[in-house]
N, C-alpha and C positions, 0 to 999 in steps of 0.2 A: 432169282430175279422175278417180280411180279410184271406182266407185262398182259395188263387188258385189252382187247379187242374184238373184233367181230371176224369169224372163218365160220368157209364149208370146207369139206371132204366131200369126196362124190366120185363115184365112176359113173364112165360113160357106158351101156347095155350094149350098145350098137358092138363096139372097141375093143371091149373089156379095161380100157387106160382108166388108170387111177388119178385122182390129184386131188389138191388142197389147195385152198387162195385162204390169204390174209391182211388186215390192215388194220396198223393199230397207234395208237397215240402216242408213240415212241421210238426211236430209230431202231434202225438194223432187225424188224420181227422175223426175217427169214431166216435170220442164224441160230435165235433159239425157241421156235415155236412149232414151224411146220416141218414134216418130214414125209417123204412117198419112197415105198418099194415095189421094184416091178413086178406083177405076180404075185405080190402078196397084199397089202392096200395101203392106205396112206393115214394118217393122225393130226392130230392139231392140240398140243396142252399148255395152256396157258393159265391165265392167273399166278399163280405160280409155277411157273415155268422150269421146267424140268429136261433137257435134253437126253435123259440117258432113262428117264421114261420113254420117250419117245420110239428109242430102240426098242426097249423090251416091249412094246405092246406091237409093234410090227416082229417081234421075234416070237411071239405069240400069236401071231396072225400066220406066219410062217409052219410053225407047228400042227395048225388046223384047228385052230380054236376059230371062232367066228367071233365077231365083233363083240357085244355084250358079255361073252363068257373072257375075253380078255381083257375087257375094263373091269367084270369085277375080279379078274384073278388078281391085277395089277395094282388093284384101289382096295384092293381089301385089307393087307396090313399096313395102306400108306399113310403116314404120321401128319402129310400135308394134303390128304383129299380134301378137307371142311376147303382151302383155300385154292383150289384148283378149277377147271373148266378142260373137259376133255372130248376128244370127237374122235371116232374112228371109224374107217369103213374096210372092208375085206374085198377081197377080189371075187365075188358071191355079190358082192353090192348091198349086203346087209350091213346096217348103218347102226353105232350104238353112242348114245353122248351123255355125260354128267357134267353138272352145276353143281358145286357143293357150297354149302351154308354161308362160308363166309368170302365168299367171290363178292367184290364191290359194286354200287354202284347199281343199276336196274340190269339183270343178269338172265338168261337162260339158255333151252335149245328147243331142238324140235330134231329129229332122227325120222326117216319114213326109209321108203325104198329106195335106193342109190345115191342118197345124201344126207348128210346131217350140218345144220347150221348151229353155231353157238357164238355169245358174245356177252360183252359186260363192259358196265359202264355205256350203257344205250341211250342214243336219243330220247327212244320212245320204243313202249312195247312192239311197234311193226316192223321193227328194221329187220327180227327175224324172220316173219310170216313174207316181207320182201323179197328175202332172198331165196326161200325155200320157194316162193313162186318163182321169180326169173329163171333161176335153173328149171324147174319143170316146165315150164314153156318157153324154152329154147332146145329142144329135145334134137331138133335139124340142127345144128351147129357142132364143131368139132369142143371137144372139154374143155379146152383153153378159153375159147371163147365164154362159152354158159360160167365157167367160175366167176371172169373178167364182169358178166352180166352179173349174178350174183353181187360183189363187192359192188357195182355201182349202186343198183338196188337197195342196199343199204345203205350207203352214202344217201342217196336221194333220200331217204328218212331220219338222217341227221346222223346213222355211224355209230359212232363213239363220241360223246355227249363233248368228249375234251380236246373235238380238233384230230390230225390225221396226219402223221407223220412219217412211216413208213408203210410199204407192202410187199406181198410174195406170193407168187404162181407158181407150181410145180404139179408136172402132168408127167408119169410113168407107162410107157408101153407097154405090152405083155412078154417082149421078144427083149427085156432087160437093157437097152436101152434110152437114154432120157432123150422125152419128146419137147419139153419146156420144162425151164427152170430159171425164169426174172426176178431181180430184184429190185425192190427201190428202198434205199437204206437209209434215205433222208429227202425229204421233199416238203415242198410248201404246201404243194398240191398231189399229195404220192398213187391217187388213184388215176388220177391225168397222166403222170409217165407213164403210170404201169399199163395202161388203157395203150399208149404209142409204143411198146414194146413189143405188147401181144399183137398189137395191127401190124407191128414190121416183120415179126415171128411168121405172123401167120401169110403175108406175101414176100419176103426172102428166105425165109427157112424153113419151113413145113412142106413147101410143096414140093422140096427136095430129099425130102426127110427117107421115105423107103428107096430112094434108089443108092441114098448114103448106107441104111441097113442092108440091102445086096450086097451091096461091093464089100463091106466088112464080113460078109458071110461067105463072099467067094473066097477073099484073101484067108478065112479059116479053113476051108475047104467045108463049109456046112451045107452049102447050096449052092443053083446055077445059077 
């Protein structure tokens, strides 16, 4: 499935929580683009979209490979890299992304410390250099939020040149529990829902969030 769009990956330093936001010209991107594991980091591959890539480069991440030695472990014999767009960040917060050749449309990334943005089919070359800002100066805000900035940041530079159809936030905690995981699988305006979902998230469910992980740790008997 080819399936353009604009994503970060990122952890949070503060946290250690992983995640990845996406939004792309096409319905349902949360089911085959983004993926986060707790403890280990999160991906984002698209262009040609692959979901069992996905896996393997988070089961290389798992193994102790760090971000860059597992994109090119993963891309190196892969027959559809030229058409690919991939992002990965590790639980280390080193961040590694490739654009390859024949990804459509005005395409790139940018990777630094604890994020890596990539996209295709762009408004305009800033949509990237947007996003890679809003996330670093929203550094006070919990992960859900700074991705949710991210994705608007781009929007606000035109996106995805073809319009915006769906999107997806998913944030991993280090205690192997999901801390968010939104979708919007079809919308007019998909960065408007997904914007009222993380605002309801973040004051009906989040601030409930560790004393839900207690009580799951009592009833294991892992803690008090």
């Amino acid at each position: 499935m080819r399936t353009f769009t604009f994503a970060i990956v990122a952890r949070s330093a503060e946290t250690g929580r992983l995640g990845v936001a996406v939004c792309a010209s096409l319905p349902a991107v949360g089911a085959y683009v983004p993926a986060a594991r707790a403890g280990v980091g999160a991906v984002t591959v698209q262009g040609a979209a692959d979901p069992a890539l996905r896996r393997r480069l988070l089961d290389r991440l798992a193994e102790g490979l760090d971000a860059e030695e597992a994109l090119e472990r993963e891309l190196g014999d892969d027959p559809g890299r030229d058409a690919r767009q991939v992002a990965v960040i590790g639980r280390n917060g080193h961040a590694a992304a490739w654009t390859g050749e024949g990804v459509a449309g005005y395409a790139g990334h940018r990777a630094g410390p604890e994020a890596a943005v990539v996209g295709s089919h762009l408004a305009a070359p800033d949509v990237l250099a947007a996003m890679e800002r809003a996330f670093s100066q929203s550094s006070a805000h919990d992960l859900p939020e700074r991705l949710m900035r991210a994705l608007e940041a781009a929007a606000a530079q035109g996106g995805d040149a073809r319009g915006h159809r769906s999107a997806a936030l998913q944030v991993v905690d280090v205690d192997g529990y999901p801390y968010a995981d939104l979708r919007v699988d079809e919308h007019p305006r998909p960065l408007e829902e997904l914007r009222r979902l993380v605002d309801l998230a973040a004051e009906r469910i989040l601030p409930g969030y560790g004393a839900w992980v207690a009580s799951l740790r009592r009833g294991r008997g892992t803690g008090a």
